[in-house]
C-alpha positions as CSV (number, residue, x, y, z in Angstrom):
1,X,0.0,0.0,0.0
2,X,2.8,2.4,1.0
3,X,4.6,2.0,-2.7
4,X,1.4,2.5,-4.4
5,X,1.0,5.4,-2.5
6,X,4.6,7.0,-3.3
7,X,3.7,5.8,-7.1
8,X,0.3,8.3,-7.2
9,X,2.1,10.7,-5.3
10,X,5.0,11.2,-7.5
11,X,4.8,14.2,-9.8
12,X,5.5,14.4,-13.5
13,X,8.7,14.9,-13.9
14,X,9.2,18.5,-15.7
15,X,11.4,18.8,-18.9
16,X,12.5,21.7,-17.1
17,X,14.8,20.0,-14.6
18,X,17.8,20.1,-16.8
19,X,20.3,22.8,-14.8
20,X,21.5,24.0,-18.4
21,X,18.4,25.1,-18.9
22,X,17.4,26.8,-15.5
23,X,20.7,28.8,-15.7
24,X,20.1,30.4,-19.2
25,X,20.6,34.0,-18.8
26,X,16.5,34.9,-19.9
27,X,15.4,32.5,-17.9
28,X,16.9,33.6,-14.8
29,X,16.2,37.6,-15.3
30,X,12.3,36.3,-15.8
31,X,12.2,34.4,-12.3
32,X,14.6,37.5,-10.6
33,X,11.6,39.7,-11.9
34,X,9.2,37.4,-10.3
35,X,11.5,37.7,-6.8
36,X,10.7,41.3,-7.1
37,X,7.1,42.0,-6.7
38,X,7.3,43.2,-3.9
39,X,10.7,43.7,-2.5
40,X,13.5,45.5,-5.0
41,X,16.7,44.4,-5.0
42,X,19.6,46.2,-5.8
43,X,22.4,45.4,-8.7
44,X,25.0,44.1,-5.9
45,X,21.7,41.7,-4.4
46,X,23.3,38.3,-5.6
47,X,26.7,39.2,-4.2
48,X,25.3,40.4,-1.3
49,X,23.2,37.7,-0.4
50,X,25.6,35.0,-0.4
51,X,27.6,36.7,2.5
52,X,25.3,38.4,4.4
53,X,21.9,38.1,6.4
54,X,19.1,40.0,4.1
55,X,16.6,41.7,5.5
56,X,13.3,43.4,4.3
57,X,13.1,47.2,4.8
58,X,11.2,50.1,2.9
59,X,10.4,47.9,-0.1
60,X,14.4,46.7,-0.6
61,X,16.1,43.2,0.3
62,X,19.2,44.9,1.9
63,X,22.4,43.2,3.5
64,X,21.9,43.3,7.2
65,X,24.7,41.3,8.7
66,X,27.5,39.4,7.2
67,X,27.4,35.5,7.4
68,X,31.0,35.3,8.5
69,X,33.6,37.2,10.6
70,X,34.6,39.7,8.4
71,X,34.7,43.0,11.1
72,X,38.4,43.2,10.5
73,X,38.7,42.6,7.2
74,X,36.2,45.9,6.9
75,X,38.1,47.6,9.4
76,X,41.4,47.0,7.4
77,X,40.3,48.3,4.0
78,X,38.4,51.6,5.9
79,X,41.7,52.0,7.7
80,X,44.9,50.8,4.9
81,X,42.5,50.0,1.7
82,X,39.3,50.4,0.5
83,X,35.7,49.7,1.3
84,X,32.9,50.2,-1.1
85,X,29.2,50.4,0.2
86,X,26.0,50.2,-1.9
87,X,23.7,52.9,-1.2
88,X,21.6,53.0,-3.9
89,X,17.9,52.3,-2.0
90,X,18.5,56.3,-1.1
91,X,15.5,57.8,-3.4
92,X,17.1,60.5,-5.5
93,X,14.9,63.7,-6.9
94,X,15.7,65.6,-10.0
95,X,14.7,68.7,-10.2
96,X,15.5,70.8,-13.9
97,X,14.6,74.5,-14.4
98,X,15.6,78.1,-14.3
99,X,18.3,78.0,-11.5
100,X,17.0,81.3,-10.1
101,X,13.4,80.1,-10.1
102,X,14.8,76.5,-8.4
103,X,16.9,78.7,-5.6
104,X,13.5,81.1,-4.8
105,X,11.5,78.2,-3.5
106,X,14.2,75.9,-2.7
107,X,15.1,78.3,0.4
108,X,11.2,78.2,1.8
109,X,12.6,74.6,3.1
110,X,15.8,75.4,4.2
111,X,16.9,77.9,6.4
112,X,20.8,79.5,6.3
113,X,21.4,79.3,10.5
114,X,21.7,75.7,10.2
115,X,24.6,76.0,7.4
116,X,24.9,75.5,3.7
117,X,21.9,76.0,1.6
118,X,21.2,75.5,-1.5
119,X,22.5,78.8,-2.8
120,X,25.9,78.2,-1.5
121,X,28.7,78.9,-4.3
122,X,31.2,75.7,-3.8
123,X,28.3,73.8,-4.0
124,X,26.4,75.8,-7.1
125,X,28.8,75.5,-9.5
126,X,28.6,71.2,-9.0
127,X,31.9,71.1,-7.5
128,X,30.8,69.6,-4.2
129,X,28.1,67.6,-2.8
130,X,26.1,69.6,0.1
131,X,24.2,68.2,3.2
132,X,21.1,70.2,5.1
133,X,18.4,70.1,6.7
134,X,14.7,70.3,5.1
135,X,12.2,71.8,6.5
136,X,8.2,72.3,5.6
137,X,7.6,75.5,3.7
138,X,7.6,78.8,5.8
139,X,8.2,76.4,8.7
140,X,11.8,76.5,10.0
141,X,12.5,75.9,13.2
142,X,9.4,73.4,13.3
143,X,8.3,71.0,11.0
144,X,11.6,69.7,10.2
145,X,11.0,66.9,7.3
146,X,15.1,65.1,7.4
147,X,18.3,65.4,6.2
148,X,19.5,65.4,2.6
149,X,22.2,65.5,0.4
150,X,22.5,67.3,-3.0
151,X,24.7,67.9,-5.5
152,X,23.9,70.1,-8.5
153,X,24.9,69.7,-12.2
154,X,27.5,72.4,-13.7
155,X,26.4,74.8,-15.7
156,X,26.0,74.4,-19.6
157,X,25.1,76.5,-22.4
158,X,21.4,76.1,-21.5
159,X,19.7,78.3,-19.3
160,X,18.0,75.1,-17.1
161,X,19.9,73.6,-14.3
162,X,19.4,70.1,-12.8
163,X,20.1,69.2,-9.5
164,X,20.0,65.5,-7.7
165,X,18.6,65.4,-4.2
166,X,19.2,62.7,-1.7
167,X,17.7,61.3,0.9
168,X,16.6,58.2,2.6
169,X,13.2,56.0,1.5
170,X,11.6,56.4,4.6
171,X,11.3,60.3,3.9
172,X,11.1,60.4,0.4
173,X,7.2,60.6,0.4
174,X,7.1,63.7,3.0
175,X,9.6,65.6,1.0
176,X,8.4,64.8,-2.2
177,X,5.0,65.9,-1.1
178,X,6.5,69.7,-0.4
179,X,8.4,69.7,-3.3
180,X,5.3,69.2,-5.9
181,X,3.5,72.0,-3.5
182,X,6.4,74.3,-3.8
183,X,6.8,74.4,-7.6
184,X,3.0,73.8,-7.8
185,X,4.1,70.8,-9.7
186,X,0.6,68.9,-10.2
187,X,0.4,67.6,-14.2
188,X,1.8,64.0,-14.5
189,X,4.5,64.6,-17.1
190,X,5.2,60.6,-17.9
191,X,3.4,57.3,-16.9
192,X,5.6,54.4,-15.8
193,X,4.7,51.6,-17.6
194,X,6.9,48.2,-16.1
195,X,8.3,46.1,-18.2
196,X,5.8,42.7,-18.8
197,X,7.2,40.0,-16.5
198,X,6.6,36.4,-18.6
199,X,4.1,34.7,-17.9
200,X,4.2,30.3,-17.1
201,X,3.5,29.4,-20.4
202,X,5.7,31.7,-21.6
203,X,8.6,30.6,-19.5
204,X,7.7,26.9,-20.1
205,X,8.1,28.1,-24.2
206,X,11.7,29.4,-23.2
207,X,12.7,27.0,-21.0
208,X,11.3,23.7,-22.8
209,X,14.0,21.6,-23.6
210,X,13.8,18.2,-25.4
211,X,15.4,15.1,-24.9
212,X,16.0,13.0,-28.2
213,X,18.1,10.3,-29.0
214,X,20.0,11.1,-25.5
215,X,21.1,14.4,-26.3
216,X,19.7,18.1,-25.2
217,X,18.7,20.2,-27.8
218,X,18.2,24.0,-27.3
219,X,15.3,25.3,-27.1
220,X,13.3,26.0,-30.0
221,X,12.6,29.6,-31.3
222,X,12.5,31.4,-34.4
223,X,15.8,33.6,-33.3
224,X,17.5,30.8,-31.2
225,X,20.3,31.9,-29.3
226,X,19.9,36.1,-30.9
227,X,16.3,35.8,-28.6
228,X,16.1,38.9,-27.0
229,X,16.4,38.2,-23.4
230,X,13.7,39.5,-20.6
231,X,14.7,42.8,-19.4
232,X,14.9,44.1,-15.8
233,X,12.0,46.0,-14.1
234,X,12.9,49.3,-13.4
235,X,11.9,50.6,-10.4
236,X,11.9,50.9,-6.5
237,X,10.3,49.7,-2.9
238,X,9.0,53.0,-2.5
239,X,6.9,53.7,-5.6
240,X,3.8,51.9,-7.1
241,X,5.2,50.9,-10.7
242,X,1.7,52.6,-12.1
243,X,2.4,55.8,-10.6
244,X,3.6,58.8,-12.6
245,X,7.5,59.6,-12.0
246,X,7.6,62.9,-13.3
247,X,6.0,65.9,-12.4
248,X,5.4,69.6,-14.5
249,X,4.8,72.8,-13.4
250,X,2.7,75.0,-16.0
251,X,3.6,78.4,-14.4
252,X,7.2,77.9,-13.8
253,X,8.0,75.1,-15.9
254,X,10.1,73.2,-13.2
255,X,10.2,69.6,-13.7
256,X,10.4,66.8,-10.4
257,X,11.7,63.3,-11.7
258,X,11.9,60.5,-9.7
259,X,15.3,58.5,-10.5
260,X,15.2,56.4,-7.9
261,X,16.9,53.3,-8.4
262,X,17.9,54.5,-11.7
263,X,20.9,56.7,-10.6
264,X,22.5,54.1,-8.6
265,X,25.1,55.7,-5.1
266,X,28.4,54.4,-3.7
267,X,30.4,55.1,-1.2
268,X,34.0,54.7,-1.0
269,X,35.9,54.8,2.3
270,X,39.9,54.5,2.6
271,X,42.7,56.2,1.4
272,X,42.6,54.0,-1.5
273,X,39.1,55.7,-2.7
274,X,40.5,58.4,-5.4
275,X,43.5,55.5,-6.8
276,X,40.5,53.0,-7.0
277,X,38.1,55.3,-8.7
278,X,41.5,56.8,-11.0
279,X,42.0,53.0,-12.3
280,X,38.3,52.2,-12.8
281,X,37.1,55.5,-14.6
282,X,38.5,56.1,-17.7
283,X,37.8,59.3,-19.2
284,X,35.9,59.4,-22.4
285,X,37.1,61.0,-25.8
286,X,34.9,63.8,-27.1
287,X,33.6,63.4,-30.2
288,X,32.2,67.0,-32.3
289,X,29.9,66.7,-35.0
């Protein structure tokens, strides 16, 4: 009775078992999309998550803690080498439009007696990344919304400027909030549309593979190995994917883009940093037309 019972219990064997198969490069971007309904993860996930304890946090699967003793290992790069840090779950906001129209509003949320602002020259020309305080419009001392960081873009022949605001996911919402009321930024300028995630039969199409004559054969498609493979979703934890990311002003003409997750951050630490950055950033030839 028991073998009978293992015998209706066993399952089909799938044609999908074959390892080749499962490690094909569209095949594993299609099930890493399915991974990421509803956590993101970030472009270092797979390395981080074979050496460290993951955790769930403001729509992200982040490295917690590693899985091994490696305190002074870390210690020794921060201190002779270098240590590099993913920080791209920090939201980022673009903002693009007349600089003196971005500075007006800019300081309604900011206030100059707790240091830099916005309107400070080292950092206006895009030499170097600034830090404050935000504050709600009007508001200073109270009504403090978090810290930031921000770095704007040099200036070109255009008259628009663009500057990249920092800050962490857990007050992106709060500060993006003031920023749409500041600039009266209300018209949806683009609709995020996610990239179609494929479905089971589809996957069972890509990742059929037939056994004949005891030899694997590839799978069978019209383009066979130029298929076009599934491309990442684009996105972040803190965002629905059908929400507008980009927000227009029709008095001022300032434009709020969320590039979240699209502008990725790192952080180097060690006196290694600049000779590590030197060696891995070449500098690219310009080309005139």
């Amino acid at each position: 009775k028991q073998a009978e019972k293992a015998v209706h219990q066993k399952k089909e064997q799938s044609k999908t078992k074959c390892r080749k198969a499962r490690r094909r490069h569209i095949n594993l971007v299609a099930e890493f999309n399915l991974r990421q309904r509803k956590n993101i993860w970030l472009e270092t996930h797979i390395w981080h998550a074979k050496r460290f304890h993951m955790v769930k946090k403001w729509g992200y699967c982040l490295g917690d803690s590693p899985t091994e003793k490696c305190y002074r290992a870390c210690y020794r790069a921060m201190t002779n080498h270098c240590l590099l840090q993913d920080l791209s779950y920090y939201c980022c906001l673009e903002l693009t439009g007349k600089e003196n129209e971005l500075l007006k509003q800019l300081a309604r949320i900011c206030s100059i007696d707790t240091g830099l602002t916005f309107e400070e020259a080292c950092c206006l020309s895009g030499r170097f990344e600034g830090s404050l305080n935000l504050y709600q419009a009007d508001r200073y001392p109270e009504d403090m919304l978090g810290p930031i960081t921000f770095i704007w873009k040099p200036r070109g022949v255009s008259e628009n400027r663009q500057l990249w605001i920092w800050m962490h996911p857990a007050l992106k919402q709060d500060i993006l909030r003031e920023l749409k009321a500041i600039f009266q930024c209300t018209e949806p300028q683009d609709i995020y549309i996610p990239e179609p995630v494929t479905t089971s039969i589809q996957e069972e199409k890509q990742m059929d593979v037939v056994l004949s004559l005891g030899k694997k054969r590839k799978k069978e498609d019209k383009e066979g190995e130029r298929a076009v493979p599934v491309k990442k979703i684009i996105g972040d934890g803190t965002r629905d994917p059908f929400q507008s990311y980009s927000w227009i002003s029709q008095t001022t003409g300032i434009v709020i883009s969320d590039r979240t997750m699209e502008i990725l951050r790192y952080r180097l630490i060690g006196p290694l940093s600049h000779s590590v950055l030197t060696e891995t950033l070449k500098a690219a030839s310009l080309q005139t037309v």
